[in-house]
Z-matrix of the N, CA and C atoms (Angstrom, degrees):
N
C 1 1.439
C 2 1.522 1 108.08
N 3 1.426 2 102.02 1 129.97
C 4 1.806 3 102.87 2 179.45
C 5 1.346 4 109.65 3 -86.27
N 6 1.435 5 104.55 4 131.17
C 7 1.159 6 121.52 5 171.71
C 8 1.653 7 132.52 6 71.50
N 9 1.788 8 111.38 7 16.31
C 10 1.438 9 107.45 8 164.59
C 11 2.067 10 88.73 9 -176.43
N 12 1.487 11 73.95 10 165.95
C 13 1.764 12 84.96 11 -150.73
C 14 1.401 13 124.11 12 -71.96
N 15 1.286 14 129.66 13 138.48
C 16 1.634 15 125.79 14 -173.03
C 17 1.539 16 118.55 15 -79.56
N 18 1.349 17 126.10 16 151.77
C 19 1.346 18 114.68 17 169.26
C 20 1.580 19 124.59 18 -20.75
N 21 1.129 20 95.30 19 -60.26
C 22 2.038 21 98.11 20 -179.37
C 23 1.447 22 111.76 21 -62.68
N 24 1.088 23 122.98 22 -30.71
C 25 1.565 24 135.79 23 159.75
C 26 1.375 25 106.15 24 -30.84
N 27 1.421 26 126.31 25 -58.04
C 28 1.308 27 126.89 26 -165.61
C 29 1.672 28 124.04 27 -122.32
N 30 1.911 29 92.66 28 5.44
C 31 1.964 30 96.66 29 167.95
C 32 0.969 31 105.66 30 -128.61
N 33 1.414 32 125.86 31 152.78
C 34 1.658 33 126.47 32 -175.48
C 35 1.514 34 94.17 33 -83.65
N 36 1.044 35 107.22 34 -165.92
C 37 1.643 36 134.30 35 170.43
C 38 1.618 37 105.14 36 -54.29
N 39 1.432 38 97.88 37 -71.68
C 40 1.254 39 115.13 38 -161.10
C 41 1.565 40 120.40 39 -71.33
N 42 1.532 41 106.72 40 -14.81
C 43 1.304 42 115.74 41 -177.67
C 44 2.216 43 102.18 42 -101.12
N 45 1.193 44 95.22 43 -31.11
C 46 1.729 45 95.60 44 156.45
C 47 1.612 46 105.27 45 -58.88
N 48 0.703 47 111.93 46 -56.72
C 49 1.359 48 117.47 47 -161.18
C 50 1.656 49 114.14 48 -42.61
N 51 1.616 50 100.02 49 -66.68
C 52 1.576 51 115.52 50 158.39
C 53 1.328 52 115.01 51 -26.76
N 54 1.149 53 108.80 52 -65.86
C 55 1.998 54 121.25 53 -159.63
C 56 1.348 55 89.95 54 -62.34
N 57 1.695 56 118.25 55 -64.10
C 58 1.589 57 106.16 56 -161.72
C 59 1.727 58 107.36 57 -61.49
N 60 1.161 59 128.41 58 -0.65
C 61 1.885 60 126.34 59 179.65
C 62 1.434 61 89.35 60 -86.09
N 63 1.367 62 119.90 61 -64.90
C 64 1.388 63 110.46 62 179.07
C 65 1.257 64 120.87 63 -43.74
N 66 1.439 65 124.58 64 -35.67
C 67 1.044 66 136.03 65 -164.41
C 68 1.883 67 130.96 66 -60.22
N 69 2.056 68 79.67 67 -61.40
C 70 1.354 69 106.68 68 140.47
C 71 1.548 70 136.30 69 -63.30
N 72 1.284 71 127.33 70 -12.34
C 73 1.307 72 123.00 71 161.33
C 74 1.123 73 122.25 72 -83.74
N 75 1.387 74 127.34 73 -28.73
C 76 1.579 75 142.75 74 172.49
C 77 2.133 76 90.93 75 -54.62
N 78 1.322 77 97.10 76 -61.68
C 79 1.804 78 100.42 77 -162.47
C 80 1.459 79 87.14 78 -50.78
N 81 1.252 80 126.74 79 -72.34
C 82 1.582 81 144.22 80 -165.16
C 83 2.147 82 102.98 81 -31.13
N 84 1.217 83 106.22 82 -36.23
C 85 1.200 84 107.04 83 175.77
C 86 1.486 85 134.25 84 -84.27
N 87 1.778 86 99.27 85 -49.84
C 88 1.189 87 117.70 86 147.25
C 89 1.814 88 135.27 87 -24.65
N 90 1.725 89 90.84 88 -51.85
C 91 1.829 90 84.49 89 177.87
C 92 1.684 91 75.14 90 -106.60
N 93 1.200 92 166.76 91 56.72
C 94 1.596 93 132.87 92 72.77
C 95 1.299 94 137.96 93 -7.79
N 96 1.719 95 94.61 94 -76.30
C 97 1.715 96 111.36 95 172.68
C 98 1.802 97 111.58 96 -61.10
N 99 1.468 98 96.11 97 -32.95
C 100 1.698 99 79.80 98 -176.10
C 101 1.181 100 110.70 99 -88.93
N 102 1.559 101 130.16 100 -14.94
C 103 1.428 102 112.37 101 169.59
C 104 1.687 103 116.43 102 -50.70
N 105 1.908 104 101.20 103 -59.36
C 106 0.898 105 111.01 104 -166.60
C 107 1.901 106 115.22 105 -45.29
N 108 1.130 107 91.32 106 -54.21
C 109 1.934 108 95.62 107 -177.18
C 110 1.720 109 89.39 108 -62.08
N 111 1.539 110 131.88 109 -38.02
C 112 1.723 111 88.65 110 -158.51
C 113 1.783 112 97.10 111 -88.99
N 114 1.528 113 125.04 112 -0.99
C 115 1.657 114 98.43 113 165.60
C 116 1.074 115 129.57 114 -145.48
N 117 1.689 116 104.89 115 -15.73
C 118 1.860 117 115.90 116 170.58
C 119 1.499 118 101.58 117 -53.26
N 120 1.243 119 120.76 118 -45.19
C 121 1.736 120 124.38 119 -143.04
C 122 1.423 121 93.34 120 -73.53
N 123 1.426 122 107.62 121 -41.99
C 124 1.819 123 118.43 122 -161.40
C 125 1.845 124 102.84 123 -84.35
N 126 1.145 125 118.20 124 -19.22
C 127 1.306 126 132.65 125 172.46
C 128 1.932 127 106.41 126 -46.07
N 129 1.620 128 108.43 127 -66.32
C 130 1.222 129 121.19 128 159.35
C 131 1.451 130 125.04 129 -55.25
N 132 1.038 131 120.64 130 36.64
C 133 2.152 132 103.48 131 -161.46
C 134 1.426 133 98.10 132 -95.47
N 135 1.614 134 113.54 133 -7.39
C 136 1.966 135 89.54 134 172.41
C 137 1.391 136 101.37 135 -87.38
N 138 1.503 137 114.31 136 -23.28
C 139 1.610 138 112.26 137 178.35
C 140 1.299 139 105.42 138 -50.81
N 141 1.313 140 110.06 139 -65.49
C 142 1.581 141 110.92 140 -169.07
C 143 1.512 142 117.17 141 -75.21
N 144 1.508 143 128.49 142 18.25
C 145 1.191 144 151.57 143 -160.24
C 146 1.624 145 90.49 144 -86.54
N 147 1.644 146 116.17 145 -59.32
C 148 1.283 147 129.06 146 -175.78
C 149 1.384 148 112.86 147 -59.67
N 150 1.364 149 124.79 148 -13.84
C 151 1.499 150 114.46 149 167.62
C 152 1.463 151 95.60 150 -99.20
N 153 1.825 152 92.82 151 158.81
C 154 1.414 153 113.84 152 180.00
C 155 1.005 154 120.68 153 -116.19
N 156 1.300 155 145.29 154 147.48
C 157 1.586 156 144.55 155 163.71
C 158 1.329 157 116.96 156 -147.18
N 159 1.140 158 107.89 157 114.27
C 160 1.367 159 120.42 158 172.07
C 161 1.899 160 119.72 159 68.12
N 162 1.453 161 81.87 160 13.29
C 163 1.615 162 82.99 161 166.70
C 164 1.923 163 101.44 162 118.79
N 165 1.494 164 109.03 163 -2.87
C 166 1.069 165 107.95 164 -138.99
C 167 1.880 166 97.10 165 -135.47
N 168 1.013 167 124.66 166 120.38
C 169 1.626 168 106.57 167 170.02
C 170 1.383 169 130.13 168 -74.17
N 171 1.416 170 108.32 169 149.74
C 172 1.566 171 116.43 170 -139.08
C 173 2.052 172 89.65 171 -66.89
N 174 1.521 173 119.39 172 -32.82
C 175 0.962 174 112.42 173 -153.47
C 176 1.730 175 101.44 174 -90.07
N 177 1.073 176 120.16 175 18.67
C 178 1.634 177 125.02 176 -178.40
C 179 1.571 178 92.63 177 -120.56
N 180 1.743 179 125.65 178 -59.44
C 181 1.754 180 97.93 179 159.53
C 182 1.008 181 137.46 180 -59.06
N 183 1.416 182 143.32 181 -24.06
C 184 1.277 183 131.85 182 160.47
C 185 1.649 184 105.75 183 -54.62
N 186 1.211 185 128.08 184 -67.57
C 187 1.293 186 110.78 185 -175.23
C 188 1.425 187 119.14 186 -60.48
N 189 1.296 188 121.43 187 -26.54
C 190 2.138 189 104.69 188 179.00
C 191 1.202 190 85.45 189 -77.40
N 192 1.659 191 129.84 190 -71.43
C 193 1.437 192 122.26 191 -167.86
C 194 1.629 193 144.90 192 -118.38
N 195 1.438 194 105.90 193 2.36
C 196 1.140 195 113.02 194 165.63
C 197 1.201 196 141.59 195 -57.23
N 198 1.535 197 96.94 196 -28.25
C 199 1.728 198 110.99 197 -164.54
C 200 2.041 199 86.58 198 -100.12
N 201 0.868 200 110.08 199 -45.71
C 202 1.736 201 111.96 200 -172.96
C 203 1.691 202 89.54 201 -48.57
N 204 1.214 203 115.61 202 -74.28
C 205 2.249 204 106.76 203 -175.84
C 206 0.970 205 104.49 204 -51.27
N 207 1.634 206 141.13 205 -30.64
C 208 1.035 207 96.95 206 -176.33
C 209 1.708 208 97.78 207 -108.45
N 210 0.938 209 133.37 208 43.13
C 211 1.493 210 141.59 209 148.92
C 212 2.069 211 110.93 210 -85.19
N 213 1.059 212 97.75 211 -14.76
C 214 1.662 213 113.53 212 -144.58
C 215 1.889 214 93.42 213 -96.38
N 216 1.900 215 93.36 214 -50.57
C 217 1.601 216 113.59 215 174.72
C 218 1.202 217 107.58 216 -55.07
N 219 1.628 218 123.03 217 -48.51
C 220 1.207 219 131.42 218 -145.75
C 221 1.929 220 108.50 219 -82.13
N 222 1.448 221 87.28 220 -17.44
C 223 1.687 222 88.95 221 -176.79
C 224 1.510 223 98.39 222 -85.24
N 225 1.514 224 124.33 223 -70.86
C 226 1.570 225 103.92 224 170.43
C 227 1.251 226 127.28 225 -41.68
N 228 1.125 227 141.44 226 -12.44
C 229 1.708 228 135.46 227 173.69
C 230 1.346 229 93.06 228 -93.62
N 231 1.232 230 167.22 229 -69.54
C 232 0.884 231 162.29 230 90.21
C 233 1.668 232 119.08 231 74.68
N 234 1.409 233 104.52 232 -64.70
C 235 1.719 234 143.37 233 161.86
C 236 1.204 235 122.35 234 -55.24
N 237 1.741 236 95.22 235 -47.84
C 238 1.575 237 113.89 236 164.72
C 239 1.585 238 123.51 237 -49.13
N 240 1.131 239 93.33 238 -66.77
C 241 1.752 240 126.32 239 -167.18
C 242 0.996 241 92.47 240 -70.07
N 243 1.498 242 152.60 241 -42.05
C 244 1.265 243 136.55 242 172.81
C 245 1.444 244 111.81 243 -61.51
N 246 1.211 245 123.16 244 -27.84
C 247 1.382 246 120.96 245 -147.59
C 248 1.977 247 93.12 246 -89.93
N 249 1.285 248 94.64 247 -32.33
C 250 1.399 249 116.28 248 -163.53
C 251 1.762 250 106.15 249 -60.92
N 252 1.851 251 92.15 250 -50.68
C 253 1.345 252 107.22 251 159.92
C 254 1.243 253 127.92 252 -47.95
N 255 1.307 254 113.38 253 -66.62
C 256 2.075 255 106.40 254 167.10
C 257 0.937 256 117.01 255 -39.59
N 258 1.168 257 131.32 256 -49.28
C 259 1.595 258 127.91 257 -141.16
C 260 1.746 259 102.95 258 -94.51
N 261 1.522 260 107.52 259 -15.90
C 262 1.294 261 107.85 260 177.69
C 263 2.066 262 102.87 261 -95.54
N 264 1.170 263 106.77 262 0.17
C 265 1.857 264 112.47 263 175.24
C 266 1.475 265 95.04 264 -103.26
N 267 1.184 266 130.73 265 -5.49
C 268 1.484 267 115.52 266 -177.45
C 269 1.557 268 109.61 267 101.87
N 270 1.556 269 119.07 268 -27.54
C 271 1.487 270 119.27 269 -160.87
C 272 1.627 271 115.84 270 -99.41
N 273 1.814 272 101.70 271 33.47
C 274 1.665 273 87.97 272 177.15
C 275 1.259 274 114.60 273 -83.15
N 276 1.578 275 99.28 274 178.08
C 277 1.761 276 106.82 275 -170.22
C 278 1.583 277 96.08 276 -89.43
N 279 1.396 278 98.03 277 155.35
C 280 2.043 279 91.64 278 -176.20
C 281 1.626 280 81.53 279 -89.42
């Protein structure tokens, strides 16, 4: 890059190294939670059929909208925790 400095410019080895484990453990968790909400949860839906909420069985809101908020949560925390991550390796964005 002409004229201003690249990632490796300003992290050693060893401090890349760190961030991308963190990095990769954040992803590693991330599609955790989202596996789980997009098919374990829906796997059960006559189970959760027998609870009620709001007029509605639990296993028909989780699938129209349960799993979408918390798909929705999961990207800002997500956004967060990454950001949280750079900025504690030195490499956040200003």
């Amino acid at each position: 890059m002409l004229g201003g400095s690249t990632l490796t410019d300003k992290v050693s080895t060893e401090i890349g190294l760190a961030h991308w484990t963190k990095t990769r453990n954040l992803m590693w968790v991330t599609l955790a939670i989202w596996a789980f909400f997009s098919f374990f949860i829906h796997m059960f839906v006559t189970a959760l059929n027998t609870i009620v909420i709001a007029g509605f069985p639990l296993g028909f809101y989780m699938a129209a909208q349960g799993s979408l908020i918390i798909f929705v949560i999961l990207i800002f925390w997500f956004a967060h925790r990454q950001n949280a991550i750079d900025e504690e390796f030195g490499v956040a964005e200003d």
